[in-house]
C-alpha positions in Angstrom: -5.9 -35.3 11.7 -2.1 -35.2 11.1 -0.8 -32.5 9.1 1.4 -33.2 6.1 5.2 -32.6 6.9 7.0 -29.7 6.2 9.1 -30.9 2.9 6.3 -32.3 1.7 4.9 -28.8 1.2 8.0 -26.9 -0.2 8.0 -29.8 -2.7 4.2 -28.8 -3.8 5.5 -24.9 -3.7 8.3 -26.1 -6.6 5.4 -27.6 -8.6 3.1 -24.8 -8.4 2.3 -23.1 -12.0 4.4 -20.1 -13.6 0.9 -17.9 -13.5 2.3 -18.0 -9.3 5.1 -14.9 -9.3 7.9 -15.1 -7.0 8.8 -11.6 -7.9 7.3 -8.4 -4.5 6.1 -5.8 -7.0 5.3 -1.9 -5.7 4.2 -0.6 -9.3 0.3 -2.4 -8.9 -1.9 0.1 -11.0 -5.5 0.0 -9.6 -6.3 -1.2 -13.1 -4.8 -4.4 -12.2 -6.2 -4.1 -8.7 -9.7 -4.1 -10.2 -9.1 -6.6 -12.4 -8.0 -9.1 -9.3 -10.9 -8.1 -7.6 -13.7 -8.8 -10.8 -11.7 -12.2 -11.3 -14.5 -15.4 -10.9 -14.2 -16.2 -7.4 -12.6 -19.7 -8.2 -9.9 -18.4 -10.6 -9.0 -15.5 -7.8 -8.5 -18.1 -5.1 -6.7 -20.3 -7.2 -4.1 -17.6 -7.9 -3.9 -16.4 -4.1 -3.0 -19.9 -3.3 -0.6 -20.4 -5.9 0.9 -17.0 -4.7 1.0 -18.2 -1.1 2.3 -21.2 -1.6 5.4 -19.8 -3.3 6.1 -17.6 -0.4 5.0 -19.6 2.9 4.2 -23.3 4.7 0.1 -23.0 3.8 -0.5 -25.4 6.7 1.6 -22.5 9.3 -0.5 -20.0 11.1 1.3 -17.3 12.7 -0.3 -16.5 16.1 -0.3 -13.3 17.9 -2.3 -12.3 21.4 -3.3 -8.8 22.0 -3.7 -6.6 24.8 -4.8 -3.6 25.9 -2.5 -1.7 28.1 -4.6 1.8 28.4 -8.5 1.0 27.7 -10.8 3.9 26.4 -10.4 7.9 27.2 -9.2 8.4 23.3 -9.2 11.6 21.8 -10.3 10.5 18.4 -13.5 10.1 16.9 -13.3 7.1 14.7 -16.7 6.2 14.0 -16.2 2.2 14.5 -14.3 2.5 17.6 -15.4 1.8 21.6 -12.6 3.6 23.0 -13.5 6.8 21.7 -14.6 9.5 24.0 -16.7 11.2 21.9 -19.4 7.9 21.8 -21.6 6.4 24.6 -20.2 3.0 24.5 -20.4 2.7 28.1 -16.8 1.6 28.3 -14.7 3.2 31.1 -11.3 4.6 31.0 -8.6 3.0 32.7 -4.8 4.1 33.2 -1.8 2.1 32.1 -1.6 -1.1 32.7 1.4 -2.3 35.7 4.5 -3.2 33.6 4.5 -6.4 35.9 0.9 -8.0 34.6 1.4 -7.2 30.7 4.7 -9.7 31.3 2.6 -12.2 33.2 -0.1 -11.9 30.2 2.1 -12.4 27.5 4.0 -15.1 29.4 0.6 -16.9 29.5 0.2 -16.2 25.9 3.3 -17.7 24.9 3.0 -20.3 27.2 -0.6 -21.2 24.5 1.5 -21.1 22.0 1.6 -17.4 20.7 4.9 -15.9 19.1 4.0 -12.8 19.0 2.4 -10.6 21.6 0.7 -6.9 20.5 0.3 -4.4 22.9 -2.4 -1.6 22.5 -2.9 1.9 24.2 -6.1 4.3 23.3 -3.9 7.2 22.6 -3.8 9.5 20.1 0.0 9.7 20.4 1.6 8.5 23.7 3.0 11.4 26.1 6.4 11.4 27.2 6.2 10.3 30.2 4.1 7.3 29.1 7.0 6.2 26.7 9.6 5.2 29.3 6.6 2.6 31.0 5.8 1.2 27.5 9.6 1.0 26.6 10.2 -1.2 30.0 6.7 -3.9 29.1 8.1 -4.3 25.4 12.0 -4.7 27.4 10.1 -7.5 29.2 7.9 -9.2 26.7 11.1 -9.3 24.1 12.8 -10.9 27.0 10.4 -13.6 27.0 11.6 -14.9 23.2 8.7 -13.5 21.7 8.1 -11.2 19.0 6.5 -7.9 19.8 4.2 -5.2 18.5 2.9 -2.1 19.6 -0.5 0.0 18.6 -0.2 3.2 20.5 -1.4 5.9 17.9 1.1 8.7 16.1 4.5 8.7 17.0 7.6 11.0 16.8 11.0 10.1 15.8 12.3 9.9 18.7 9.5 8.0 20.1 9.6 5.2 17.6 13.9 5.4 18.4 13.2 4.7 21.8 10.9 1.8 21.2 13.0 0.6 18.9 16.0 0.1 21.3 13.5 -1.2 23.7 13.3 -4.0 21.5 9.9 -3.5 19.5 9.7 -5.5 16.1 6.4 -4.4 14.8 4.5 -1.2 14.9 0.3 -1.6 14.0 -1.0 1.4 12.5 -3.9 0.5 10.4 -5.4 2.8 7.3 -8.7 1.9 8.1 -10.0 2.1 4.5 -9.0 4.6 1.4 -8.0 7.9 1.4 -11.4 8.9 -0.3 -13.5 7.3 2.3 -11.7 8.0 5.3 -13.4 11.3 6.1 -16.3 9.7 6.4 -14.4 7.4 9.4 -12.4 10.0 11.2 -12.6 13.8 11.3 -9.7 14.0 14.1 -7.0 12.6 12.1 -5.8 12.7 8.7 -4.9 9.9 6.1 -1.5 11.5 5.2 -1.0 11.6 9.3 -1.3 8.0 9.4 0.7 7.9 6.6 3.3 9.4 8.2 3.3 7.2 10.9 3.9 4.6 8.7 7.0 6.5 7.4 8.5 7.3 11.1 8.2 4.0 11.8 10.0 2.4 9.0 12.6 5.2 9.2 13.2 3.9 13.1 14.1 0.6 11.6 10.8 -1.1 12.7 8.7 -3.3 10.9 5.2 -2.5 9.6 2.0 -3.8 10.2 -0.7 -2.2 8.6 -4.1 -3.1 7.0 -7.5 -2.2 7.2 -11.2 -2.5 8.0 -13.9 -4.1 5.6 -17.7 -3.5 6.7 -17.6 0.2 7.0 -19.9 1.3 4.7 -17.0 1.4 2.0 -17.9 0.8 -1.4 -15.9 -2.2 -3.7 -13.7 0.9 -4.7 -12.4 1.6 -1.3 -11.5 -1.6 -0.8 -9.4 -1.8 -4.2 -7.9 1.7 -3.3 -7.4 0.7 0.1 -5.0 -2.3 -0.7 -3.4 -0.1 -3.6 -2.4 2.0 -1.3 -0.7 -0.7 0.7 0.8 -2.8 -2.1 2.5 0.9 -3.8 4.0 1.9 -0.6 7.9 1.6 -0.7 8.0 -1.9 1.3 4.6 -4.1 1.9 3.9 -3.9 5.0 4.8 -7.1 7.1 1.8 -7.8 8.4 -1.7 -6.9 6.7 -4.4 -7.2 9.4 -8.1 -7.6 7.9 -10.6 -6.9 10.1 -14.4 -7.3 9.3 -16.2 -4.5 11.7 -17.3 -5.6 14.7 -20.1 -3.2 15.4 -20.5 -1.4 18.9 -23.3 -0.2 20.6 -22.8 3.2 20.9 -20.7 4.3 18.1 -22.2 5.9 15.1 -21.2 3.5 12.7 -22.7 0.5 14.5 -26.3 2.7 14.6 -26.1 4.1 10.5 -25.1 0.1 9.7 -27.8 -1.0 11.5 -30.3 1.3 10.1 -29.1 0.5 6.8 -29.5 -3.6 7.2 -26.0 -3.8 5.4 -23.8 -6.3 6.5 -20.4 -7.7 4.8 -20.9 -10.2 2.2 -19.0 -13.6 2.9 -17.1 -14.1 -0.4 -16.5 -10.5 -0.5 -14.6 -10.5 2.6 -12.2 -13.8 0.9 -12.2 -11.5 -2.3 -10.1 -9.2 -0.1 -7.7 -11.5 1.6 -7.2 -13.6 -1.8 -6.6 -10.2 -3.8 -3.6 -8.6 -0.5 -2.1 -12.0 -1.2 -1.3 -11.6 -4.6 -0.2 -7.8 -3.9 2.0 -8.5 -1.3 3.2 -12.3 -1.9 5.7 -12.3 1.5 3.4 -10.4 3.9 1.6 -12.1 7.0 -2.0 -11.6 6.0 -3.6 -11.6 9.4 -7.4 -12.9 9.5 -8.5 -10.1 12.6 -11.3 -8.9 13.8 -14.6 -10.0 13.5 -14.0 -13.8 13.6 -16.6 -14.7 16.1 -19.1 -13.9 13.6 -17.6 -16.1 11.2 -18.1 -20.2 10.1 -15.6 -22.0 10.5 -16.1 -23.0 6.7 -15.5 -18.8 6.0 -12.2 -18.8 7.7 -11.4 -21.8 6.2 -11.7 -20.4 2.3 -9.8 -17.2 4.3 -6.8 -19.1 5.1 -7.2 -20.7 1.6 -7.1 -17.8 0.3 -3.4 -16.6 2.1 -4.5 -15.7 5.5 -1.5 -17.1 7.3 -2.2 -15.4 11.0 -4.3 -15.2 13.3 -4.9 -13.5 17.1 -5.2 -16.1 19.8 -7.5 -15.3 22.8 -10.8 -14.2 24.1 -10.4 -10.5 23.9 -9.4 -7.9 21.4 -8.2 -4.7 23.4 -12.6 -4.3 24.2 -14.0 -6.9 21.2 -14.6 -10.5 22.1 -12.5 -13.3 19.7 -12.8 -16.9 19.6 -11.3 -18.8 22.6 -8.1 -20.4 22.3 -9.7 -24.1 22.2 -12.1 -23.2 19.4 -9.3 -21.9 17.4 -6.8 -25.2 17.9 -9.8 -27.4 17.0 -10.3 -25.8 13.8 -6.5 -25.7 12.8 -6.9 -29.3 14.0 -9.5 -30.1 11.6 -8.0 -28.2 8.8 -4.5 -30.2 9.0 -3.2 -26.7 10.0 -0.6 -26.0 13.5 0.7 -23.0 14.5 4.1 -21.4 13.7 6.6 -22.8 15.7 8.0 -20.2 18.4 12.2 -19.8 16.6 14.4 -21.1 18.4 
């Protein structure tokens, strides 16, 4: 199938309706977030799209590959996570990875076709002495032409400088879920650290990618104070990752879930990518984890929706994702293509 050209859809942008704002708003009341969210499912997605069209190429996926530098030995004891040495996941620590095969990797990756390339440590904040060895991989992988990120846990100022100067675009540091619920996620870290975070970052002059998890246990209420949250900070973050949980063996989360038969409703999941597109009209919303357990019809309405990015790759940091193939046959069949690496 050959996707429609390029002016074709900035014409169909022009001629989308008035109800579409062009306008990035910071003021969202959770009143008017709850109202999204109750919208009928057809009149929701109608808006997203109207929204995303405004702002982005709907046919453009932005594709990112991920890898973990320093697998499992963390710290913290977020109830979702493998990596986590407080659970019996059975997942063994390893050290950081050589500087040498994180630039072969995410040559490889760009080679596929991925722009940007994420790189993740299981840290609660990165030591010193691992900051200089992290600084020299994002040295390399910006050297490459390719955008990069970095998921390393809290950072200090002059830890975010230095990555900064290394030449990191984007920082991940995800909120998980609201500020009410997150106690019941993580006990070893606050939500104003993670907050924080988010500050020191954006002070450093990076951007932001930041987003959250849906299949926790969370209630409809997290999930609308959850993107609140995001959509009132100062600037939207760039990227909104939504992960639906993948669940572990070994974590406590993955055994309560279990126990409790619940499992994330389909449309719900699209209520929450349609509902961050209309909050934050020129963010990436990034369709994350979790996609191996969805249709290909699901990620369909997702991108539909606004989800405009994507990871490519067969691994996660430790949780599998659809191969490479799988994901260029369904962009395929949707008309779709991946963003163009800039030139």
């Amino acid at each position: 199938m050959q996707p429609v050209g390029r002016r074709h859809y900035r014409d169909l942008r022009l001629e989308m309706s008035d109800s579409a704002p062009t306008t990035v708003r910071n003021d969202w009341s959770i009143a008017e977030v709850t109202e999204l969210f109750q919208l009928p499912f057809h009149e929701l997605l109608f808006r997203a799209h109207s929204v995303h069209r405004r702002h982005f190429d709907p046919a453009e996926v932005q594709v990112s590959t991920l890898m973990s530098i320093k697998t499992g030995g963390c710290p913290e004891d977020c109830g979702y996570c493998s990596q986590s040495v407080h659970h019996s996941t059975g997942l063994a620590a390893s050290a950081l990875a050589p500087v040498e095969e994180v630039i072969r990797t995410a040559r490889a990756a760009r080679d596929r076709g991925a722009t940007r390339f994420c790189m993740g440590a299981a840290y609660r904040n990165p030591k010193p002495s691992q900051i200089g060895k992290i600084a020299e991989m994002i040295r390399g992988v910006h050297e490459l032409g390719m955008e990069t990120c970095a998921t390393l846990g809290m950072l200090s100022a002059d830890q975010a400088e230095t990555l900064r100067e290394a030449g990191l675009d984007y920082y991940n540091h995800n909120l998980d879920t609201s500020a009410a619920y997150y106690p019941q996620i993580t006990s070893t870290r606050s939500y104003a650290d993670r907050l924080d975070t988010l500050k020191t970052v954006r002070d450093a002059g990076m951007k932001v990618c930041c987003g959250g998890i849906i299949g926790l246990g969370e209630a409809e209420q997290d999930r609308v104070e959850l993107l609140h949250t995001l959509a009132t900070l100062a600037q939207h973050p760039d990227s909104v990752p939504i992960n639906q949980l993948v669940q572990v063996e070994g974590t406590p989360l993955a055994a309560a879930l279990q126990t409790s038969s619940q499992s994330v409703d389909s449309l719900a999941f699209v209520r929450v990518i349609a509902v961050a597109r209309i909050l934050m009209p020129a963010s990436r919303v990034r369709l994350s984890a979790g996609r191996t357990e969805m249709s290909d019809e699901l990620q369909a309405l997702c991108f539909f929706a606004g989800a405009n990015s994507i990871f490519y790759g067969d691994c996660l940091l430790t949780t599998p994702n659809p191969a490479t193939d799988r994901d260029r046959s369904l962009l395929d069949r949707l008309g779709m293509r991946p963003e163009a690496h800039a030139s």
